[in-house]
N, C-alpha and C positions, 0 to 999 in steps of 0.2 A: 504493500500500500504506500501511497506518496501522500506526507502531510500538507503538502501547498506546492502551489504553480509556480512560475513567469509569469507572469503579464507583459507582455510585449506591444503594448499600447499605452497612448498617453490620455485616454479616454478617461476625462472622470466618469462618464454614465457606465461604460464599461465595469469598470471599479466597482461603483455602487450596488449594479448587478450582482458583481460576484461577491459581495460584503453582502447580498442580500438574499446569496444561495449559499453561505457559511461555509465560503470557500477560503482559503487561507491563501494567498498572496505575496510574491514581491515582484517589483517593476523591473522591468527590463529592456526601459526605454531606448530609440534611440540615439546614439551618440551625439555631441554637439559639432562631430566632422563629418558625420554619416548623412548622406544626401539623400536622404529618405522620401522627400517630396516625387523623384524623380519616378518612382515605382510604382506612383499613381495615374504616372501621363498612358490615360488609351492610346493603343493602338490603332492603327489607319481601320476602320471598317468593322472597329471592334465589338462584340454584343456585351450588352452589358453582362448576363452570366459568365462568360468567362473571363471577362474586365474582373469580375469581384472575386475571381477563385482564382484567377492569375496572379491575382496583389497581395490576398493572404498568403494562397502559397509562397511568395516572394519575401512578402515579410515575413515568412516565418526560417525561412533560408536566411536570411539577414540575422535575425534573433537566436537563431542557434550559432551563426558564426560569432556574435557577439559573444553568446556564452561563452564558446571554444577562449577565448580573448580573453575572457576575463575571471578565470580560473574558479569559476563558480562550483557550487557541489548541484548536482543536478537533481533536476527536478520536471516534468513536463511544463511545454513550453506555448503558451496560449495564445492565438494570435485571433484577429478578424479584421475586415474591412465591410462598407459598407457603402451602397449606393442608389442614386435615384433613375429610374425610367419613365418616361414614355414611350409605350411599347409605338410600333408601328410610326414613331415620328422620329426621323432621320436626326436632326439637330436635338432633339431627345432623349437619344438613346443610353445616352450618361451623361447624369446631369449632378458633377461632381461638387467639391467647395468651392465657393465664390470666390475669386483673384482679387475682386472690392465692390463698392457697391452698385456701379453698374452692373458689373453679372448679377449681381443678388438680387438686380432687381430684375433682369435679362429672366435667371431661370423664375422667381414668384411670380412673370408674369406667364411664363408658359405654363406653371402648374395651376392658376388660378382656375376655379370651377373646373377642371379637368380631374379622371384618374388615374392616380399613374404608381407604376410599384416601387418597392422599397426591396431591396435584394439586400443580404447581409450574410456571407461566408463566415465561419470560424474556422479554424483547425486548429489541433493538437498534436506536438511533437510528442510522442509516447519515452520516447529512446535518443540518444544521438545518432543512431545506427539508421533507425527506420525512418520512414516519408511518414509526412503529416496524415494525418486524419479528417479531410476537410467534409462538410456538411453546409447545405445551403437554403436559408430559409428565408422565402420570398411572402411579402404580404400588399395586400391591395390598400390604396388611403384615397378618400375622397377628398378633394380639396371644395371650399364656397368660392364665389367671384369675390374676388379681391379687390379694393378701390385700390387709385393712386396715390390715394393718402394713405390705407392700409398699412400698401405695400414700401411708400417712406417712412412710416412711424415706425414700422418694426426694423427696418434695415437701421434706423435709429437705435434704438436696443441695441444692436452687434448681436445680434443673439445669430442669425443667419451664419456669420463669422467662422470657418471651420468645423461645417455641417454640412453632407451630403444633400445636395438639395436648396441649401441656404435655409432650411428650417428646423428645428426642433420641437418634437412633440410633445416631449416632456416640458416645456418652457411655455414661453408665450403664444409658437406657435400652434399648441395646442387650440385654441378659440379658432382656427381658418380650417377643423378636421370634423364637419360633421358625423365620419363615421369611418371604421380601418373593416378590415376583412385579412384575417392573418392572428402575427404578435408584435404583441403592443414591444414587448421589450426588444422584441428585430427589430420595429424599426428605429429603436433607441442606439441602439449598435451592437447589441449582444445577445440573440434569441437563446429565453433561459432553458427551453426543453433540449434543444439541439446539443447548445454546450452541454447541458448534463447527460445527454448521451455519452456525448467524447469523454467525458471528465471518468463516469462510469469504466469505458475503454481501456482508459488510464489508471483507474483505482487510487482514484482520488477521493481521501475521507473527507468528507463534508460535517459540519458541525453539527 
């Protein structure tokens, strides 16, 4: 049995999640030289399923080589990423963190009154030996029409600010979600059944 993970993210909702499945933790962030942004950029023609299980996988190759570095006592190694769709609309099809707030305002204006998914991969380095364990859980969110004031007010908050989408559910952008279809905590960035599968896989004690 393994008393606690990585975290290999710098997600506080991540966190919270797993402080909230009595999961034992340390970070395992990335470096202050590690060009981590870079791992995000889609690919030419890229769908967003394999966008979000190409980047976990990636970041979890990154987070184990970190470990390797940094003479750690091992422990599995938890990764995810997470992101937004427009299925069927081209300029849609991944609709990542906002660069500033014209994109923020770019993508809330294409999700307003639209629905569109939320994809969120996790995986789990079991070993140093083995390939990750990745799992994918997709859920549907309704968005209201958005005004222009809205969609300034909130880009005001910063909440948009390093969120798949430019929203968070958990926060303010909650009020623009009349209704999800899925998990509420996928599209927070950590869907808690999926990880407790892996976690399971892993034999990891939980509180």
């Amino acid at each position: 049995m393994n008393s606690f993970i990585y975290l290999a993210s710098q997600s506080p909702r991540r966190q919270e999640i797993l402080m909230q499945m009595g999961v034992s933790f340390e970070m395992l962030a990335p470096l202050p030289d590690e060009d981590s942004e870079s791992i995000e950029i889609p690919l030419p023609q890229e769908k967003a399923r394999t966008y979000v299980e190409r980047v976990t996988l990636a970041k979890s190759a990154a987070a184990l080589k970190r470990w390797q570095q940094g003479q750690l006592p091992w422990a599995p190694i938890l990764c995810a990423d997470t992101t937004v769709s427009l299925p069927k609309q081209i300029d849609g099809e991944i609709l990542g963190k906002p660069t500033d707030a014209l994109d923020a305002a770019r993508i809330l204006t294409m999700l307003s009154g639209k629905v569109h998914e939320v994809l969120t991969a996790v995986a789990i380095t079991i070993t140093p030996t083995e390939k990750p364990l990745c799992l994918l859980q997709i859920s549907t969110v309704q968005f209201t029409d958005l005004s222009q004031e809205q969609i300034d007010a909130y880009i005001a908050s910063r909440e948009p600010f390093g969120k798949a989408g430019a929203y968070g559910i958990q926060g303010l952008g909650g009020v623009f979600i009349p209704s999800i279809t899925g998990s509420y905590s996928g599209i927070m960035g950590l869907p808690i059944y999926e990880t407790a599968q892996l976690l399971d896989r892993a034999q990891v004690t939980r509180i």
